[in-house]
mmCIF file of the N, C-alpha and C atoms, coordinates in Angstrom:
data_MODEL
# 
_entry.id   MODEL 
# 
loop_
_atom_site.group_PDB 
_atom_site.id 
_atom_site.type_symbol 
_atom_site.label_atom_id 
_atom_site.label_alt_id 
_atom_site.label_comp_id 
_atom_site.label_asym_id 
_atom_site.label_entity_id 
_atom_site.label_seq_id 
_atom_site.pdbx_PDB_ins_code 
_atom_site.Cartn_x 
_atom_site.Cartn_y 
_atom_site.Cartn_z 
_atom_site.occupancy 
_atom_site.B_iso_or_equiv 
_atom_site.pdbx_formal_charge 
_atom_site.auth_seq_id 
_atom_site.auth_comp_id 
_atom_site.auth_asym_id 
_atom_site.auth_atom_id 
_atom_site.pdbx_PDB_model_num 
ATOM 1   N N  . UNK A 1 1  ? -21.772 82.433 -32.197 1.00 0.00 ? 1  UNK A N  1 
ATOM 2   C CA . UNK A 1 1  ? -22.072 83.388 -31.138 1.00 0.00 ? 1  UNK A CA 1 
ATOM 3   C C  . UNK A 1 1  ? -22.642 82.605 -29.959 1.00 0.00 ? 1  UNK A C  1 
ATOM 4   N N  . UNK A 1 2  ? -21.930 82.629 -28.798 1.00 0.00 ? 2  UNK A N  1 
ATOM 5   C CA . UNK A 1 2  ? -22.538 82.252 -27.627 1.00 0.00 ? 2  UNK A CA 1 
ATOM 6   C C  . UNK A 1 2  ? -23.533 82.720 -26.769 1.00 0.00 ? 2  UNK A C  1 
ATOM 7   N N  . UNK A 1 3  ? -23.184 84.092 -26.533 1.00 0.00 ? 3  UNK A N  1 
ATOM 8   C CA . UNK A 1 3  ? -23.854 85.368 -25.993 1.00 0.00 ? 3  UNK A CA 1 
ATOM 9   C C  . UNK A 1 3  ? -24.394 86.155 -26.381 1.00 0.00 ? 3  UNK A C  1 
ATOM 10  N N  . UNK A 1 4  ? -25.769 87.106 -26.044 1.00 0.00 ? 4  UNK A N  1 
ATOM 11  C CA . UNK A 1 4  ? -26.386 87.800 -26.307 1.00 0.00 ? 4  UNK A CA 1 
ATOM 12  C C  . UNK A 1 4  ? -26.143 89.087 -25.288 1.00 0.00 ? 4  UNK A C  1 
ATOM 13  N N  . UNK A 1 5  ? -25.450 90.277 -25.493 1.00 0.00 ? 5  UNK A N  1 
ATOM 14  C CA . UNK A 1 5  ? -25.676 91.073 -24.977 1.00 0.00 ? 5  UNK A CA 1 
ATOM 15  C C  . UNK A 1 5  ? -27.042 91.955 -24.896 1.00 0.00 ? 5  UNK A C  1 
ATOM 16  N N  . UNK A 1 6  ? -27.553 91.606 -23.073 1.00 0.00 ? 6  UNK A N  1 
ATOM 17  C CA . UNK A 1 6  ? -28.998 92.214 -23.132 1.00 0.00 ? 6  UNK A CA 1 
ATOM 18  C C  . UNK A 1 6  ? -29.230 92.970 -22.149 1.00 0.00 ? 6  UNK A C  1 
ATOM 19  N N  . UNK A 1 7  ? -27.601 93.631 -21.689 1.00 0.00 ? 7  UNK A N  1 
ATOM 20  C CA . UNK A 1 7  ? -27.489 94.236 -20.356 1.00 0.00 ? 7  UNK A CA 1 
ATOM 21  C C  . UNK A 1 7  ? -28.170 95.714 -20.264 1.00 0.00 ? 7  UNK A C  1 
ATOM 22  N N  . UNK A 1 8  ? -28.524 96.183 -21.872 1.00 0.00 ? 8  UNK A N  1 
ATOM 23  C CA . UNK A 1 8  ? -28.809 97.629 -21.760 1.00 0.00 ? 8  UNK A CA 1 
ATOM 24  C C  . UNK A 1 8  ? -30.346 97.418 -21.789 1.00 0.00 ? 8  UNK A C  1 
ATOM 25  N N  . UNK A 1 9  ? -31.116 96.703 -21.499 1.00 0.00 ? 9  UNK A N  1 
ATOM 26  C CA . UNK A 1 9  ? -32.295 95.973 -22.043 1.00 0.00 ? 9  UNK A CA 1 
ATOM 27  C C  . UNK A 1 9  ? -33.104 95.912 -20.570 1.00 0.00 ? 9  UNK A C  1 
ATOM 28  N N  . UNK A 1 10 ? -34.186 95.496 -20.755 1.00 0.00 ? 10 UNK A N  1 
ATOM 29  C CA . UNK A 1 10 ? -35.101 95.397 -19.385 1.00 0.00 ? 10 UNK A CA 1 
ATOM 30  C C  . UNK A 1 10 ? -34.901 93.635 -19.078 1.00 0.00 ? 10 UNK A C  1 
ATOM 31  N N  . UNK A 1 11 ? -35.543 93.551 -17.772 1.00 0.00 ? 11 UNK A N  1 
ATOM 32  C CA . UNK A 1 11 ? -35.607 92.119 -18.118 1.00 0.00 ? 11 UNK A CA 1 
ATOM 33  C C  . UNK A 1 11 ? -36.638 91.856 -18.414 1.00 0.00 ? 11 UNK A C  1 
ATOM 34  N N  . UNK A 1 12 ? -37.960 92.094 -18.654 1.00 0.00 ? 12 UNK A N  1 
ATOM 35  C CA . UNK A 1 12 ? -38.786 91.775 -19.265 1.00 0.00 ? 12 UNK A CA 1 
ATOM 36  C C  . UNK A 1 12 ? -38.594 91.461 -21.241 1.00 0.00 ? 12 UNK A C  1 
ATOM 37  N N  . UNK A 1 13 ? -37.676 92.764 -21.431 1.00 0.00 ? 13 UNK A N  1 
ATOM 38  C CA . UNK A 1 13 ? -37.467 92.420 -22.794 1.00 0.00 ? 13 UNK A CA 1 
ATOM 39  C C  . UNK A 1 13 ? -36.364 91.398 -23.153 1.00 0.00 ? 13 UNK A C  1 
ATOM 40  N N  . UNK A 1 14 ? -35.368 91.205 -21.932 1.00 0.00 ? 14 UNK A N  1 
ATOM 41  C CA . UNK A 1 14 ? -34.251 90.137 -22.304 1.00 0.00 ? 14 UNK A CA 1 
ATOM 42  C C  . UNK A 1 14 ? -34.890 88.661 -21.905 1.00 0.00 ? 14 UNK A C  1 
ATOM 43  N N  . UNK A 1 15 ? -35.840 88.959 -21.137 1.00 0.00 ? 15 UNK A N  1 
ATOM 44  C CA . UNK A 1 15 ? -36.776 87.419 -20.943 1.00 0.00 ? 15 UNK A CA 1 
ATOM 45  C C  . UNK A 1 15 ? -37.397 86.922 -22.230 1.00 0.00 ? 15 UNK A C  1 
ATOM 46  N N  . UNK A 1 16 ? -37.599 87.980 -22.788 1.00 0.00 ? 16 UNK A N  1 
ATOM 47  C CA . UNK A 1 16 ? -38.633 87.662 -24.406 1.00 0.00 ? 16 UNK A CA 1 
ATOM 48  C C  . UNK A 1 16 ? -37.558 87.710 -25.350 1.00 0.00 ? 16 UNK A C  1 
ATOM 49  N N  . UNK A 1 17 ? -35.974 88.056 -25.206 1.00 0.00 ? 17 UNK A N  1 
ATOM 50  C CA . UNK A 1 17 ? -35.097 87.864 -26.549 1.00 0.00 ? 17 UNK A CA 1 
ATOM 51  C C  . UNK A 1 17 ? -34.715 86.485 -26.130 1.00 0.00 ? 17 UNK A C  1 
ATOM 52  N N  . UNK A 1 18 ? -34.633 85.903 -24.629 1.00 0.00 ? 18 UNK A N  1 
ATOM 53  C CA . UNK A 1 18 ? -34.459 84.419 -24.374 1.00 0.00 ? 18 UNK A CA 1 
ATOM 54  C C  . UNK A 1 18 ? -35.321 83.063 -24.850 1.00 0.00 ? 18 UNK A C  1 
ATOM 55  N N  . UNK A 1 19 ? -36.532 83.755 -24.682 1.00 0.00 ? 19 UNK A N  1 
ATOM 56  C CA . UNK A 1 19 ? -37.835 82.972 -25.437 1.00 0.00 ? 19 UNK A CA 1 
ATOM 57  C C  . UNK A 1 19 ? -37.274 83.038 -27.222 1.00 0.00 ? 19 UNK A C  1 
ATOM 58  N N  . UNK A 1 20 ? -37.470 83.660 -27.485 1.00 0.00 ? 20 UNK A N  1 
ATOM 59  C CA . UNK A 1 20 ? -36.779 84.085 -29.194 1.00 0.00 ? 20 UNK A CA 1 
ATOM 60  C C  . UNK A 1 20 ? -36.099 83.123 -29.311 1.00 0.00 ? 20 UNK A C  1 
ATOM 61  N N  . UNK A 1 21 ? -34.899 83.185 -28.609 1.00 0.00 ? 21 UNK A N  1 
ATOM 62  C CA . UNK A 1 21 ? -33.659 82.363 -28.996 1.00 0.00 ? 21 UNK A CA 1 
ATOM 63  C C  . UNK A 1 21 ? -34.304 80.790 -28.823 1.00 0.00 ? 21 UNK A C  1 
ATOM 64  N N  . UNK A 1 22 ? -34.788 80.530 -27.787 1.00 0.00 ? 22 UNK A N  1 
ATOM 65  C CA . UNK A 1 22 ? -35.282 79.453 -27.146 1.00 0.00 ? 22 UNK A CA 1 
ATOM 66  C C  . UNK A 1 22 ? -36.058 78.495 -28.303 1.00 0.00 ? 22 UNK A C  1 
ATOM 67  N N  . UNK A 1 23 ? -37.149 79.997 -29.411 1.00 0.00 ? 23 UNK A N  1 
ATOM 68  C CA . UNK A 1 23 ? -37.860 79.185 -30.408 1.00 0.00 ? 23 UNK A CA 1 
ATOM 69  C C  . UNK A 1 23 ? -37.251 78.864 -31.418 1.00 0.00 ? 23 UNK A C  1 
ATOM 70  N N  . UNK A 1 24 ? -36.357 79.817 -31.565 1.00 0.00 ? 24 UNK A N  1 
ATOM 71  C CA . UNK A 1 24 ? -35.348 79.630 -33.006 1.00 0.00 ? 24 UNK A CA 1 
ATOM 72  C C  . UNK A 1 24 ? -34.490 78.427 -32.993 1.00 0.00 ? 24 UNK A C  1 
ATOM 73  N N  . UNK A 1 25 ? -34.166 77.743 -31.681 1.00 0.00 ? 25 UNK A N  1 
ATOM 74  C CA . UNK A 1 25 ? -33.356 77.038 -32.114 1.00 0.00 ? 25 UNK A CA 1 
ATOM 75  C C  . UNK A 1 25 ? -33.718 75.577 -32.026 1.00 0.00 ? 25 UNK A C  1 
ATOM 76  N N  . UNK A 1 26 ? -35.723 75.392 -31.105 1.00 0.00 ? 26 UNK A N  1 
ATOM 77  C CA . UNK A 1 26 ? -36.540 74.317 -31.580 1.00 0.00 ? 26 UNK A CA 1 
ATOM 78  C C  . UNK A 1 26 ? -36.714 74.456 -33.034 1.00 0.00 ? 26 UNK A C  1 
ATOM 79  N N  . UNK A 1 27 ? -37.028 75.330 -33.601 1.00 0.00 ? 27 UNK A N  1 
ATOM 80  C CA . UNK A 1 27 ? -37.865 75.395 -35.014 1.00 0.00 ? 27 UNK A CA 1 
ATOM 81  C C  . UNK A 1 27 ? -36.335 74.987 -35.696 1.00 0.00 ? 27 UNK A C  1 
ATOM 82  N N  . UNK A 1 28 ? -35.220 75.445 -35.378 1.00 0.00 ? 28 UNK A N  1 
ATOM 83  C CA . UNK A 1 28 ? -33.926 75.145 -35.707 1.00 0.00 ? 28 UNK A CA 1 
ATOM 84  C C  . UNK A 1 28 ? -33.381 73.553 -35.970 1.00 0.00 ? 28 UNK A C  1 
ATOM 85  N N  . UNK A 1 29 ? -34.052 72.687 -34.824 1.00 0.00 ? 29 UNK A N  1 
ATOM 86  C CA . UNK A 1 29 ? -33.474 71.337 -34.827 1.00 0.00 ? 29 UNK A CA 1 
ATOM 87  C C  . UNK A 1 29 ? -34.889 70.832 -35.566 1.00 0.00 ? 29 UNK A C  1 
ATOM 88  N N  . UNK A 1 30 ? -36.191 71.281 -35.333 1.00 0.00 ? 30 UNK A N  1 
ATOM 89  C CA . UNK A 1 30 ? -37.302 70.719 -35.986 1.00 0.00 ? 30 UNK A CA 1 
ATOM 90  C C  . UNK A 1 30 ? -36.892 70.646 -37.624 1.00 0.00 ? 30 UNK A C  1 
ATOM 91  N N  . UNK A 1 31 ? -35.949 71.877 -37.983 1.00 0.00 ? 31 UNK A N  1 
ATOM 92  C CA . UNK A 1 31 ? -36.105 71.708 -39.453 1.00 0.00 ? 31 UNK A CA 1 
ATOM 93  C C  . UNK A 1 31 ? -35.119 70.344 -39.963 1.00 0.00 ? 31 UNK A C  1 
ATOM 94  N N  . UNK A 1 32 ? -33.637 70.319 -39.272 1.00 0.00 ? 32 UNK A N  1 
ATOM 95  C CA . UNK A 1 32 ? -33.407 69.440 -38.615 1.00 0.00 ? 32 UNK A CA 1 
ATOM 96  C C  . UNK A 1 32 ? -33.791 67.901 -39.584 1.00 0.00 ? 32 UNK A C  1 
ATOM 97  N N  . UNK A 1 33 ? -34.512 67.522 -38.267 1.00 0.00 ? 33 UNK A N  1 
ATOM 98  C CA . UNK A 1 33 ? -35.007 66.342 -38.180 1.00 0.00 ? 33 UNK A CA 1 
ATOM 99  C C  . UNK A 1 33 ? -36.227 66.541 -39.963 1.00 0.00 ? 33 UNK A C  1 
ATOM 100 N N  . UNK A 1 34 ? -36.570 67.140 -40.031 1.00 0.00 ? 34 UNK A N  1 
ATOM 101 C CA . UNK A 1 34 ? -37.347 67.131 -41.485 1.00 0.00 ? 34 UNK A CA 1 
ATOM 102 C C  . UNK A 1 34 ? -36.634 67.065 -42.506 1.00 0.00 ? 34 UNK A C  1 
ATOM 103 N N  . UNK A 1 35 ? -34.954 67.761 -42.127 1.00 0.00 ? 35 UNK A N  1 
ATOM 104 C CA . UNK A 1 35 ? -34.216 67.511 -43.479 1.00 0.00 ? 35 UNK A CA 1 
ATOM 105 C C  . UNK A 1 35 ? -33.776 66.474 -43.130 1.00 0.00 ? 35 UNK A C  1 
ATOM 106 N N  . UNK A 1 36 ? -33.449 65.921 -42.722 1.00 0.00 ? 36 UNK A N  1 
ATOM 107 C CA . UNK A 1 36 ? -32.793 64.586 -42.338 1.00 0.00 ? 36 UNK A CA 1 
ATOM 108 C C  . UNK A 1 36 ? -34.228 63.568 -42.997 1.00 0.00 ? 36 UNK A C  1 
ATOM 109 N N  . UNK A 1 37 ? -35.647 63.195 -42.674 1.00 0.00 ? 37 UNK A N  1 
ATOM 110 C CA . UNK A 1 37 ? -36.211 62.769 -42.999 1.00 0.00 ? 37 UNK A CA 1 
ATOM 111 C C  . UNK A 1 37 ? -36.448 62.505 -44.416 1.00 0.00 ? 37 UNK A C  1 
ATOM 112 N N  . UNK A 1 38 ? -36.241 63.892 -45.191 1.00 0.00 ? 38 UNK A N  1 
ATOM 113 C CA . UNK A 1 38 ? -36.417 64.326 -46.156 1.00 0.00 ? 38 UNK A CA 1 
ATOM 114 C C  . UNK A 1 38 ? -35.283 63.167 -47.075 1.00 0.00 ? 38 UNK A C  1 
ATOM 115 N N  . UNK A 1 39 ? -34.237 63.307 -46.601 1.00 0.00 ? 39 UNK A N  1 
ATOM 116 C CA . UNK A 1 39 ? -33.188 63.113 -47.196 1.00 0.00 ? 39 UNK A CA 1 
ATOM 117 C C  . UNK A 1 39 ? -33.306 61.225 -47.000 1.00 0.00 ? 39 UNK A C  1 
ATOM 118 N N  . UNK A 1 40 ? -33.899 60.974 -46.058 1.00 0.00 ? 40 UNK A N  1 
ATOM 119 C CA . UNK A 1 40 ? -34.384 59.540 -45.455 1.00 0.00 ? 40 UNK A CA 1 
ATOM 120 C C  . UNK A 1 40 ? -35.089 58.880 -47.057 1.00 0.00 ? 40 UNK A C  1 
ATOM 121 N N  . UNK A 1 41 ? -36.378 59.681 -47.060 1.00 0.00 ? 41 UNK A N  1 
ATOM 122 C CA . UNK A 1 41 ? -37.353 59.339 -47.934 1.00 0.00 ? 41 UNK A CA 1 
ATOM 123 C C  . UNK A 1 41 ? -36.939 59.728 -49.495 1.00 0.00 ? 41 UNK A C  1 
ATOM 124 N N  . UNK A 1 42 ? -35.708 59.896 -49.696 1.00 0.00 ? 42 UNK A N  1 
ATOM 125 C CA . UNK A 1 42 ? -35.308 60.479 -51.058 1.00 0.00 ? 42 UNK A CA 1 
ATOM 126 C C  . UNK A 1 42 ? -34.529 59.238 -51.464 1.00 0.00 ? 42 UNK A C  1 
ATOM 127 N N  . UNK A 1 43 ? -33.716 58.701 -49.705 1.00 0.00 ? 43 UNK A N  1 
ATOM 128 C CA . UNK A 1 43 ? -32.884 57.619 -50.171 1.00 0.00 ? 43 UNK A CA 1 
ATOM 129 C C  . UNK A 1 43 ? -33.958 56.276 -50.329 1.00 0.00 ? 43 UNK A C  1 
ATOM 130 N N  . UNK A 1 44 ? -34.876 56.167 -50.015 1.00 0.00 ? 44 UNK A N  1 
ATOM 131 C CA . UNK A 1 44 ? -35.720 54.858 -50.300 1.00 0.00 ? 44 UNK A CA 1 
ATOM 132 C C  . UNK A 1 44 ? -36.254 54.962 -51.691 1.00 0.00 ? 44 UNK A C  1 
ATOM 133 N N  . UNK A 1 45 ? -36.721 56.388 -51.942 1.00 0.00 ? 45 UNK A N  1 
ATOM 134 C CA . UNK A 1 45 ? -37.653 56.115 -53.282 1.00 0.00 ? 45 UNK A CA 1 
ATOM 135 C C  . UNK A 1 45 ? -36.408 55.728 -54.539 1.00 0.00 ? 45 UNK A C  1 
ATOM 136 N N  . UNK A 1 46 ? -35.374 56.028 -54.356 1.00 0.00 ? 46 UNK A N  1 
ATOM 137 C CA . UNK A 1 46 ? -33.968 55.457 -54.934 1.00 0.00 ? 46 UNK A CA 1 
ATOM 138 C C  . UNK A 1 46 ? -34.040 54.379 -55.110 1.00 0.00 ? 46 UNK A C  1 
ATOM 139 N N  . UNK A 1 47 ? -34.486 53.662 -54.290 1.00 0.00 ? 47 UNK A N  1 
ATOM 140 C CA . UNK A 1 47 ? -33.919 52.161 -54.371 1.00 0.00 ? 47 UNK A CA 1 
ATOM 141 C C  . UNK A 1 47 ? -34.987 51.056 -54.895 1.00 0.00 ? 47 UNK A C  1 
ATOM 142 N N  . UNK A 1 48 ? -36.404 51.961 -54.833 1.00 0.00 ? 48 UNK A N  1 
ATOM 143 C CA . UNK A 1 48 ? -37.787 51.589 -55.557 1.00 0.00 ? 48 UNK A CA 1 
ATOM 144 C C  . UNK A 1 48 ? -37.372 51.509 -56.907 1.00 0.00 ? 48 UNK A C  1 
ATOM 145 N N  . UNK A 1 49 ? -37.819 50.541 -57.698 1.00 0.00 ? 49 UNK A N  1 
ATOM 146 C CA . UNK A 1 49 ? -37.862 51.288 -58.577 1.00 0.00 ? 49 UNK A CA 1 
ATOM 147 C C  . UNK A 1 49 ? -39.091 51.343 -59.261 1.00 0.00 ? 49 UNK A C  1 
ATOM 148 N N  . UNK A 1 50 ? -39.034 52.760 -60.465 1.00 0.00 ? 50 UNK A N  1 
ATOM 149 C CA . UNK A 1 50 ? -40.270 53.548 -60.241 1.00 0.00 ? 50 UNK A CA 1 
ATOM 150 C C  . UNK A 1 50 ? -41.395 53.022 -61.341 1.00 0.00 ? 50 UNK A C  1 
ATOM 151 N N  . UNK A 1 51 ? -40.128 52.890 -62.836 1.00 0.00 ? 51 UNK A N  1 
ATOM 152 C CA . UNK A 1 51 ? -40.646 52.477 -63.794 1.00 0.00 ? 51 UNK A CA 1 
ATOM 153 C C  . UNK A 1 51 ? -40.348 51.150 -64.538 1.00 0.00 ? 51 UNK A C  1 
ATOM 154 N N  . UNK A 1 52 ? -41.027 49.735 -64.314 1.00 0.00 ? 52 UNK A N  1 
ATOM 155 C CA . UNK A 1 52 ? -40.167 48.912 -64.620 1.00 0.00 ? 52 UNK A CA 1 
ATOM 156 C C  . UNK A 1 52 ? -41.008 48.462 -65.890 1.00 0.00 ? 52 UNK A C  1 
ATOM 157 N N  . UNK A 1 53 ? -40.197 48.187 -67.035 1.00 0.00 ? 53 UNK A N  1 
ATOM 158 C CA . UNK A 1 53 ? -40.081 48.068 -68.401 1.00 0.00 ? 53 UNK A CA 1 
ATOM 159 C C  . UNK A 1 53 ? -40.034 46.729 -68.741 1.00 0.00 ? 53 UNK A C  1 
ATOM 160 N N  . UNK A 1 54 ? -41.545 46.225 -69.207 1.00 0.00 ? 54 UNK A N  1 
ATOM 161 C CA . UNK A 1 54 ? -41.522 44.748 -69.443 1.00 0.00 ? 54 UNK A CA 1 
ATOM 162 C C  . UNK A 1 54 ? -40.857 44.226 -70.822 1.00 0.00 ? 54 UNK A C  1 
ATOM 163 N N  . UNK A 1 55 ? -40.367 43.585 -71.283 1.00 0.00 ? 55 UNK A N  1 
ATOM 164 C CA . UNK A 1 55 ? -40.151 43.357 -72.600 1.00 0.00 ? 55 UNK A CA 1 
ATOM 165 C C  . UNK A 1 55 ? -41.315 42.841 -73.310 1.00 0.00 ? 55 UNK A C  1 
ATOM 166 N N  . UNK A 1 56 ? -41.099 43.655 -74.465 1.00 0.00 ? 56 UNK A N  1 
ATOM 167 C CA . UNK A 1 56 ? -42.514 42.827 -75.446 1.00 0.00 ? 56 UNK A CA 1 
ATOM 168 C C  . UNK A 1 56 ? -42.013 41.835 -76.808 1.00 0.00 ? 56 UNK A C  1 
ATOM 169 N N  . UNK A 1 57 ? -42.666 40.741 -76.471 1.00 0.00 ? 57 UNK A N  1 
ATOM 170 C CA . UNK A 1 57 ? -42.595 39.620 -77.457 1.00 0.00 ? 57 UNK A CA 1 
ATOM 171 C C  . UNK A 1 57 ? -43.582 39.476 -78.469 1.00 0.00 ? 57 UNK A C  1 
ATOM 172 N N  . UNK A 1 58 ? -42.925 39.414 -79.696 1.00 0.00 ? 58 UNK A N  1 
ATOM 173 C CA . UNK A 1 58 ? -44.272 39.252 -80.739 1.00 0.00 ? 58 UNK A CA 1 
ATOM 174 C C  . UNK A 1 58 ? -43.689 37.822 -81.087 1.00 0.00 ? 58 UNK A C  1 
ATOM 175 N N  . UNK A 1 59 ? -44.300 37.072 -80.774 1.00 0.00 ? 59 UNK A N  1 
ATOM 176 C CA . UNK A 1 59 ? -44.186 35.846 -80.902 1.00 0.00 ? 59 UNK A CA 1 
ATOM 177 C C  . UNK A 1 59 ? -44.937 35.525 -81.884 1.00 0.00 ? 59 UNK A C  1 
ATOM 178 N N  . UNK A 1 60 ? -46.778 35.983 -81.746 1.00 0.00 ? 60 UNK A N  1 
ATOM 179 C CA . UNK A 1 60 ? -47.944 35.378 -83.270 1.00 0.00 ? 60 UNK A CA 1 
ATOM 180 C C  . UNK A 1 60 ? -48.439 34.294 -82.182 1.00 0.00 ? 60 UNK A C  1 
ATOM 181 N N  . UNK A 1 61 ? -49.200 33.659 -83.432 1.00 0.00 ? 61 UNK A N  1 
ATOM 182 C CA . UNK A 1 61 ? -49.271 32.532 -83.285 1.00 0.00 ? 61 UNK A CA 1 
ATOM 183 C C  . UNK A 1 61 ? -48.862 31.552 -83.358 1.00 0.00 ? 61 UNK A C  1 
ATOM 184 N N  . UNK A 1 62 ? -48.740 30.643 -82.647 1.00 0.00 ? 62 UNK A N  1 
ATOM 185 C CA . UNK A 1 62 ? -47.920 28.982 -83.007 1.00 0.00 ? 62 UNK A CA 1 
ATOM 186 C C  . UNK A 1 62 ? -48.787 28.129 -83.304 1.00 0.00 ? 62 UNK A C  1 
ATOM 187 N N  . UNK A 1 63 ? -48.427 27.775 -84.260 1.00 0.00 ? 63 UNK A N  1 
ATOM 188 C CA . UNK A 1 63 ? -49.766 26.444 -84.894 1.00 0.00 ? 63 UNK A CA 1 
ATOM 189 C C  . UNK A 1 63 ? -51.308 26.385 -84.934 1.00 0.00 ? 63 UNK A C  1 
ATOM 190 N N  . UNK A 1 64 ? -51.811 25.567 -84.997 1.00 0.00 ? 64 UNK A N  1 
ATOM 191 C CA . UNK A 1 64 ? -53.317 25.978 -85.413 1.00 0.00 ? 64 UNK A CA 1 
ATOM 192 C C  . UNK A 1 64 ? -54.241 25.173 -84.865 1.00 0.00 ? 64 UNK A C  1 
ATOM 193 N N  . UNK A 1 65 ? -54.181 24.653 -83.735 1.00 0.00 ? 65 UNK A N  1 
ATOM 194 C CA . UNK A 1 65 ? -54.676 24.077 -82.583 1.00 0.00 ? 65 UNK A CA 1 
ATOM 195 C C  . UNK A 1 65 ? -55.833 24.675 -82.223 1.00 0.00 ? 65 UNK A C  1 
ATOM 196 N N  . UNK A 1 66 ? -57.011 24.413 -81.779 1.00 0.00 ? 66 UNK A N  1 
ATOM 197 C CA . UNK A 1 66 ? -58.320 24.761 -81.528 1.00 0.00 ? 66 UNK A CA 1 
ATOM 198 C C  . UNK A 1 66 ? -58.319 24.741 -79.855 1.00 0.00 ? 66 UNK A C  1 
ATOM 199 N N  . UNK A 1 67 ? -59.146 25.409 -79.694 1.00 0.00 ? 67 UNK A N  1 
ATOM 200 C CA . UNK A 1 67 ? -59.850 25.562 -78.330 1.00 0.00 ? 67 UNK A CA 1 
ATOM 201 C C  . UNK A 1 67 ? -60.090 24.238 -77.735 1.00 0.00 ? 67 UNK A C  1 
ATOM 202 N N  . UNK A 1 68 ? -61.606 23.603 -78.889 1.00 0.00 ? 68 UNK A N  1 
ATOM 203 C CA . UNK A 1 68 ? -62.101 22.110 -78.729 1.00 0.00 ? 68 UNK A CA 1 
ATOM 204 C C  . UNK A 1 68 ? -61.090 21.052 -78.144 1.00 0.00 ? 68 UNK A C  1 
ATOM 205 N N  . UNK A 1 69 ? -60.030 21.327 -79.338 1.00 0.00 ? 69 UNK A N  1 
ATOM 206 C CA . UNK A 1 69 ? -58.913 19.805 -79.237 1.00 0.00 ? 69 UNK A CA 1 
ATOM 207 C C  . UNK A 1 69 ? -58.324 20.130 -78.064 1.00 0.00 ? 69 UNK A C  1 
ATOM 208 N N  . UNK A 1 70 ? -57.434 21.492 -77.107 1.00 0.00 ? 70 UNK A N  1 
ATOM 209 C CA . UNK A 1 70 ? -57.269 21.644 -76.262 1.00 0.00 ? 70 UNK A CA 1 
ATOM 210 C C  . UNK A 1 70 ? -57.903 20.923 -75.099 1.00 0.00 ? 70 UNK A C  1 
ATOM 211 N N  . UNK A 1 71 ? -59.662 21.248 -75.080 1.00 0.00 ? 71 UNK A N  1 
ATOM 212 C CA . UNK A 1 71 ? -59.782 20.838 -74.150 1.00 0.00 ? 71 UNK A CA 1 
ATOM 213 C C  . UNK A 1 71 ? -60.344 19.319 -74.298 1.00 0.00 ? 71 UNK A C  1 
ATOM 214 N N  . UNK A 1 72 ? -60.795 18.891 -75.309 1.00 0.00 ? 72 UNK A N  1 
ATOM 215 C CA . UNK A 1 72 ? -60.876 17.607 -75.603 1.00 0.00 ? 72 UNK A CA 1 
ATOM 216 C C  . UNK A 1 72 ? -59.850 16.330 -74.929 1.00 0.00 ? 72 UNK A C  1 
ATOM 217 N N  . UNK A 1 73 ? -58.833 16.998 -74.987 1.00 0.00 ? 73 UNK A N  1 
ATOM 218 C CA . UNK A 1 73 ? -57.368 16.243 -74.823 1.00 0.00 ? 73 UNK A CA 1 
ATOM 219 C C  . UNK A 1 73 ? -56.969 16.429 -73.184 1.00 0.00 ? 73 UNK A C  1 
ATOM 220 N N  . UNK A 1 74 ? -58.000 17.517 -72.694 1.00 0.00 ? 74 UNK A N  1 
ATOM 221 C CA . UNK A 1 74 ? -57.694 17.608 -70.851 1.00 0.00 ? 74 UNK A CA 1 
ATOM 222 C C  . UNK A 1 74 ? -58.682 16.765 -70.419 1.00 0.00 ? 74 UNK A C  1 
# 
């Protein structure tokens, strides 16, 4: 729709259905730019990643080496 027929209308009231239109279609591109953002910040947390999964090694112990001799030997 291009046009608003507001000929049967005052102009005081077709001044205020112009304002109307005027807000609807800021709040219109505002939403806009938020879905677009939205859709911004959906594609980054994508590429994060969120949960990263260490592998666990049970290795034990290896041999029977002391603390002392460790550092004895540095």
């Amino acid at each position: 729709m291009d046009t608003i027929n507001v000929h049967n209308l005052s102009e005081e009231q077709a001044l205020l259905i112009q304002k109307l239109v005027n807000v609807l279609a800021i709040e219109k591109k505002h939403n806009i730019f938020k879905m677009i953002q939205l859709m911004l910040e959906e594609d980054i947390e994508k590429k994060e990643p969120t949960n990263r999964i260490l592998k666990d090694y049970t290795i034990g112990v290896q041999g029977d080496i002391s603390r002392e001799e460790i550092y004895d030997y540095l």
